[in-house]
C-alpha positions as CSV (number, residue, x, y, z in Angstrom):
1,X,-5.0,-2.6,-38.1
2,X,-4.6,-6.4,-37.1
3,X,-7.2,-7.5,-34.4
4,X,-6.6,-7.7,-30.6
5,X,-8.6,-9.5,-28.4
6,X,-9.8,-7.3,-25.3
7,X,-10.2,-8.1,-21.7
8,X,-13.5,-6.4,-20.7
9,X,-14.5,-6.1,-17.1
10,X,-17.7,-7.9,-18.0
11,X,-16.0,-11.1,-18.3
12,X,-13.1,-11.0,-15.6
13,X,-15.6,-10.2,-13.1
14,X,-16.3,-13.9,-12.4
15,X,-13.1,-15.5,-12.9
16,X,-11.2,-12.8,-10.6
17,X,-13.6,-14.0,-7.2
18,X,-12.8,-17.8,-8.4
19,X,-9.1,-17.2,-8.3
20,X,-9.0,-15.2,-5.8
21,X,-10.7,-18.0,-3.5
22,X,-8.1,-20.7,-5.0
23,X,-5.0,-18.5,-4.1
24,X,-6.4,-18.4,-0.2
25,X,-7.6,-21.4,0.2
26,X,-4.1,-22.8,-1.4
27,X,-2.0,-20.3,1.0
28,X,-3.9,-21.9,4.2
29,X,-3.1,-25.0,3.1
30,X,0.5,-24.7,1.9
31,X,1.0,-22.5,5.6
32,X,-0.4,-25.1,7.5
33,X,1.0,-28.3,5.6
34,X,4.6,-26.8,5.7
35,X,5.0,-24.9,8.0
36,X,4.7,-26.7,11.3
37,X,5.2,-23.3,13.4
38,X,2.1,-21.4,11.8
39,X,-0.1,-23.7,12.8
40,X,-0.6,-21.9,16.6
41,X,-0.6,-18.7,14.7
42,X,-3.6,-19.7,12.3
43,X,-5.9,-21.6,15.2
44,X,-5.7,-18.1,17.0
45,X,-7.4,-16.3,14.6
46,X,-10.6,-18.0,15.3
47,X,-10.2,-17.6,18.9
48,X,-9.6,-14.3,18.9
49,X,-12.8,-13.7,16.7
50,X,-15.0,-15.6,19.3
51,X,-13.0,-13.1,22.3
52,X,-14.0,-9.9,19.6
53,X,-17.5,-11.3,20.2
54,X,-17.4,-11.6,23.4
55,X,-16.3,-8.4,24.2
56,X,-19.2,-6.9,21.9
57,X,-21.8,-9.2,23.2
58,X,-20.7,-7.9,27.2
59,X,-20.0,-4.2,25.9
60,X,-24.1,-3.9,24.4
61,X,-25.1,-5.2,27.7
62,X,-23.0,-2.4,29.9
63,X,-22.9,0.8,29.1
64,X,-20.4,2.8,29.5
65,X,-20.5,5.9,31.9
66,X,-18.3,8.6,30.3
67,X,-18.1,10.6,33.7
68,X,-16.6,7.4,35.3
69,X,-13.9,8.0,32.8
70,X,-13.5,11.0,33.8
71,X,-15.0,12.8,30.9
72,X,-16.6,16.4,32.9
73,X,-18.9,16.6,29.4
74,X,-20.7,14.5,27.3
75,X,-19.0,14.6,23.6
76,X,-21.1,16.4,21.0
């Protein structure tokens, strides 16, 4: 039987997080470099993160009455 090299986990482990980073990282840049119309799109996604924090930030500090809603009993 003529030998084969084998993959094993063991060693793709590392190489799959470092490729993995290059092909986002390269996608960002190639969207943003080429394609003039993206650019809104991609500076949104940071904004709407700071709103999603926002939102929990002001929901911790109110609660929310579930009779108000009109729920007639609490869920259990």
């Amino acid at each position: 039987m003529p030998w084969m090299p084998v993959n094993s986990e063991d060693n793709a482990k590392g190489g799959t997080i470092a490729i993995g980073a290059v092909v986002a990282i390269g996608t960002i840049v190639m969207l943003v470099a080429g394609v003039p119309w993206i650019r809104s799109f991609l500076y949104s996604i940071p904004v709407a993160f700071l709103v999603a924090l926002g939102l929990r930030y002001w929901h911790k500090r109110h609660a929310v009455d579930l009779i108000q809603l009109g729920y007639k009993d609490y869920p259990k």
